[in-house]
N, C-alpha and C positions, 0 to 999 in steps of 0.2 A: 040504237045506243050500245056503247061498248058493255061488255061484260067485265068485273072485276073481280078478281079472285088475289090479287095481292096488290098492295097501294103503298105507295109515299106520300105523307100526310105532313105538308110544309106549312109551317107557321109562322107571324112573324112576331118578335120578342115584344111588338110594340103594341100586339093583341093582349097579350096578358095583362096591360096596363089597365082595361077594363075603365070603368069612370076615374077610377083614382088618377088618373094621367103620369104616371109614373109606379116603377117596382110592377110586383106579382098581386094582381086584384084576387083573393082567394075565391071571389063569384062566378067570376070569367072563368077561372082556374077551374072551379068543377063543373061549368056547361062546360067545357070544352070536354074533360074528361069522360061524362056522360056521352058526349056526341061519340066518340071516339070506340066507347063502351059499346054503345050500339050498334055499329057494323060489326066491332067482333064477337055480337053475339049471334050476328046476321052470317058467320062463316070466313068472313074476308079476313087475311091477314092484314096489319097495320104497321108499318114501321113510322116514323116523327122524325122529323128536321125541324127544331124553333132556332129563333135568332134571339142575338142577345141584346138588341137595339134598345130595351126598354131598361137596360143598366147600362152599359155601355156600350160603341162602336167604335171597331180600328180608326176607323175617317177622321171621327171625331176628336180624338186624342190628335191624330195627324196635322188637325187643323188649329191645335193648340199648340203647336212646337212640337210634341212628342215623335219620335222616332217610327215610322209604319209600322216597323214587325213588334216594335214593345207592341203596339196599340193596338197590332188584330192578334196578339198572345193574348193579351186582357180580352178580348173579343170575343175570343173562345171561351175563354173561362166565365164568361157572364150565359154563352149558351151553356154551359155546362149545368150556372145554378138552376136556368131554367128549364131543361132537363130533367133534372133531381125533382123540380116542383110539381112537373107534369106526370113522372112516376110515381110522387105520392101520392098524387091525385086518383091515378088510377089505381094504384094499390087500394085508395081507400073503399075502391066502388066494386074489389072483388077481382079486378083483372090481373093478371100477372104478368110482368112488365122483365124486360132485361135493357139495362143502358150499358150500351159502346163508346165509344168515343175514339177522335180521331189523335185525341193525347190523353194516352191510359194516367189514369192519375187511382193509383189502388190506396184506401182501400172502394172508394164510389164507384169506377167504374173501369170496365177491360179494354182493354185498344178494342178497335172495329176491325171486323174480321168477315169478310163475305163469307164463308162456310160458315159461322161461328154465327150471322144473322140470320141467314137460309133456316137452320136448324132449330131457332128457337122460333121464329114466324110458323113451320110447319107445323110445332107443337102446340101451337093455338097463343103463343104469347106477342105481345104488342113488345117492338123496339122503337127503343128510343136512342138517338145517335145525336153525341154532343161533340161540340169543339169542332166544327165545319169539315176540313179536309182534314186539318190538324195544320197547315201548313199559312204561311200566312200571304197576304195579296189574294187569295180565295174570300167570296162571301158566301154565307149560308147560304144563296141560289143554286152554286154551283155545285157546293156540298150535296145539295139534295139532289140536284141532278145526275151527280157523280153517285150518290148511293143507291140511286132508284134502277139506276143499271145496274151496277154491282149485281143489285138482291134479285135479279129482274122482275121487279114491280111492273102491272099494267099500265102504270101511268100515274104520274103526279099530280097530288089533287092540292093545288095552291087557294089555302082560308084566307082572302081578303074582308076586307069591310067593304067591297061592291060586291055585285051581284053578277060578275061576270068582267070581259073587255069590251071597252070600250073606245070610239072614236077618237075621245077624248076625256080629260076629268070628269065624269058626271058629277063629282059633288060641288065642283066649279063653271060647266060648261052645259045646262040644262038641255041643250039641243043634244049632245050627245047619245049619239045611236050603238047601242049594244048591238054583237055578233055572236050568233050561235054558235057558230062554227067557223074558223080558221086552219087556211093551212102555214108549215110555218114560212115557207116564203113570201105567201100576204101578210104575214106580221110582220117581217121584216123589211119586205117594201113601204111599206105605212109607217114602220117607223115605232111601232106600235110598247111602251116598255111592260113585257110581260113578264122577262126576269132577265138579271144582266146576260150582257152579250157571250160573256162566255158558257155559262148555263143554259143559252137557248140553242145553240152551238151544237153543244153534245147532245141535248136533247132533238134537234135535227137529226143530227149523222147518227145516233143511236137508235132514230125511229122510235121517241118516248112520247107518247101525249102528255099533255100537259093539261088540266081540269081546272080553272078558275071559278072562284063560287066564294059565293057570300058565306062564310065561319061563322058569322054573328047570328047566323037566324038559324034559331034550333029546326035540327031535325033539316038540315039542307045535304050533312054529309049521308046518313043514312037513302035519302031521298036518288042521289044520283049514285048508290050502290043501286039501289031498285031499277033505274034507269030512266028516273023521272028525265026528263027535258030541261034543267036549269043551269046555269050558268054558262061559262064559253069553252067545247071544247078545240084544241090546238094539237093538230095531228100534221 
């Protein structure tokens, strides 16, 4: 199992909706914070990618008339709130947090700046990076992919609510067989969606893994710092 000494920790906006099925669950909001806590008291740097899906999505305004770049502008700005939500979260459990963003909006937060992230990860503090690329037709996928090189991170650790990839839906297709291990040209053979095409792209040609695993079950992100065996890794 890989060793981890600095990570990208991708979320998706529509985890924070927790049982409430909508908005920022504040329950979800502090397990996750705790998970999060716990590698970096474990040594590991942390930087965060959430998505804003759980208020709004570019697509979605697109597919209501709305014009694309209003709709992935708004798109940012919802990863932005949940951003702010996830730094309070860990502000409140002791950690200290810096948020970037791909559209500095002062006084919340500084444009993202590779030296400017490097620096504060070294110092023991978690980032968190809002507003995707900053630019629009990008999704948070690609953002995280594009940031995890940047900081050069060991690898992307994507929090779903499965427990890995799979053949197919597991929560639809009970035959569905999990892979331990992928390269990324058997995902893309297979066909397999483990983050948009262009995010798996640079994650190819950059040489980034990619860590799939179940977010929801405490103590899973801690677990594969250790080097426990779970979920799917994508090298």
């Amino acid at each position: 199992m890989m060793k981890f000494n600095r990570i990208l920790l991708k979320l998706s906006g529509e985890a924070l909706e927790g049982s409430q099925g909508y908005g920022i669950d504040p329950v979800r909001l502090a397990v996750y914070a705790s998970e999060i806590k716990s590698v970096v008291e474990a040594g590991v740097e942390v930087a965060v990618v959430i998505g804003g899906g759980n208020i709004f999505r570019g697509l979605q305004g697109t597919s209501e008339g709305m014009d694309r770049v209003q709709g992935d502008y708004m798109g940012m700005l919802a990863t932005v709130i949940n951003s702010m939500a996830i730094q309070a979260a860990l502000e409140k459990t002791g950690v200290t947090v810096k948020l970037l963003s791909g559209l500095a909006i002062e006084p919340i937060c500084e444009a993202m700046s590779r030296r400017k992230a490097i620096s504060h990860l070294m110092q023991g503090q978690v980032v968190v990076i809002a507003a995707g690329t900053g630019n629009p037709y990008f999704t948070t996928d690609s953002a995280s992919a594009l940031r995890a090189i940047e900081i050069q991170a060991d690898a992307i650790f994507k929090g779903t609510r499965v427990d890995g990839v799979y053949t197919a839906d597991p929560e639809k297709d009970p035959a569905a067989v999990k892979f331990d291990t992928l390269s990324f040209d058997e995902a893309y053979e297979k066909g397999l969606k483990i983050m948009d095409l262009t995010a798996f792209t640079l994650c190819r040609e950059n040489n980034m893994p990619i860590v799939v695993f179940n977010m929801n079950h405490e103590g899973n992100l801690l677990k594969l710092i250790k080097g426990e065996a779970i979920g799917t890794v994508v090298s």
